[in-house]
C-alpha positions in Angstrom: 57.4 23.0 61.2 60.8 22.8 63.4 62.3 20.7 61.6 62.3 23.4 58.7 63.1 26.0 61.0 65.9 24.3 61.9 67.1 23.3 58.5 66.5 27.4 57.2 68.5 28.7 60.2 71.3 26.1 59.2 71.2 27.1 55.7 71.6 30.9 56.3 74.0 30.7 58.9 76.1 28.6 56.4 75.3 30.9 53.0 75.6 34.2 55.6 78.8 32.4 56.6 80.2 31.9 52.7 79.0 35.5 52.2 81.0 36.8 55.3 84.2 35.2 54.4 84.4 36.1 50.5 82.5 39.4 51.2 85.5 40.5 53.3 88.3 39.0 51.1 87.0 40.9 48.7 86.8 44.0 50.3 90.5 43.2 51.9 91.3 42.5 48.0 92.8 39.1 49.3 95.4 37.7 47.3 93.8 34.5 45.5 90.7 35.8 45.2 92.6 38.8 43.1 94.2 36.4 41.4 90.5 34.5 40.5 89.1 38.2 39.1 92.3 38.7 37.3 91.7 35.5 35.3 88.3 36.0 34.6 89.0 39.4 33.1 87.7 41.9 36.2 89.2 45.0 37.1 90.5 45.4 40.8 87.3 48.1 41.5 85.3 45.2 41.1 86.6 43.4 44.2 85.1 46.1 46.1 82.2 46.3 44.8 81.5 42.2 45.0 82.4 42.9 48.6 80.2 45.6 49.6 77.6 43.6 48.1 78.1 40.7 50.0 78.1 42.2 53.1 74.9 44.1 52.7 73.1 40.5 51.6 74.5 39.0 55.0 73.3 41.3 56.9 69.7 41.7 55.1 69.5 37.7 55.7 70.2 37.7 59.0 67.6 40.6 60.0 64.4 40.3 61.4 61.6 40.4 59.0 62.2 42.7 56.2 60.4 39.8 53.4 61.0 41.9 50.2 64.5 43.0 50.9 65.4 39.4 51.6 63.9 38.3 48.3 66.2 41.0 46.7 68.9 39.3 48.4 68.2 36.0 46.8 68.0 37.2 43.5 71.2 38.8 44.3 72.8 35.9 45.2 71.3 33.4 42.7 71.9 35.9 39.7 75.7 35.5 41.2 75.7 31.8 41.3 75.1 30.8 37.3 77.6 33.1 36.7 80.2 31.7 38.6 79.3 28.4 37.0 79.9 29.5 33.9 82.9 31.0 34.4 84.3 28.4 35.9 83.0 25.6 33.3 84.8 28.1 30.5 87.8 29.1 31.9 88.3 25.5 34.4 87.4 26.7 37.8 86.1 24.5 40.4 82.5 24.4 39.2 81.3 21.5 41.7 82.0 23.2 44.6 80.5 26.6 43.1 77.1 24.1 42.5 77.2 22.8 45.8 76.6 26.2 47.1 74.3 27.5 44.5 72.1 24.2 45.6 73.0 25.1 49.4 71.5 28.9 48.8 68.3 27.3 46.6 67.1 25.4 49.6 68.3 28.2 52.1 65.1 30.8 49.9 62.8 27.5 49.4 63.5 27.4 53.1 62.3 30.9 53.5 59.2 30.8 51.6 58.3 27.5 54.1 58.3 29.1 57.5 
């Protein structure tokens, strides 16, 4: 039971972490990552909106308790993640670090549902 404690508190820190960082570069509308939504076709308003987003998952995830918010948080996240994958299979992103996460965040909820 502590070893899986461990390994979910490792796994959010790291997705909260992944969330914090693009979450603010896209509310700071941060040059590459303008440059990514560009090239897919995005407006800029959508920056903001990713952003805001992001930071309210992170900080959902890294509350106390709160069980059905933080299954909407998953969803969120995991509804974001084939998407990216997609995007960057069609347009020839970096689709296997995008997967690496995507797997990162599966066992980050299978995680939650253990403890």
């Amino acid at each position: 039971m502590k070893l899986k404690k461990v390994a979910y508190w490792f796994t959010t820190i790291f997705v909260t972490l992944i969330l914090g960082i693009s979450g603010a570069m896209s509310i700071a509308h941060a040059a590459p990552l303008m440059k990514a939504l560009k090239h897919l076709g995005y407006p800029d308003y959508f920056a903001n909106i990713l952003g805001v987003g992001k930071v309210i998952g992170l900080a959902v995830f890294l509350a106390p308790g709160m069980p059905r918010f933080k299954e909407w948080a998953y969803a969120g996240v995991h509804h974001h993640d084939p998407e990216c994958l997609l995007f960057a299979f069609l347009l020839g992103g970096p689709a296997s670090c995008i997967g690496a996460v995507a797997h990162l965040r599966s066992s980050c909820w299978l995680l939650f549902h253990e403890i």
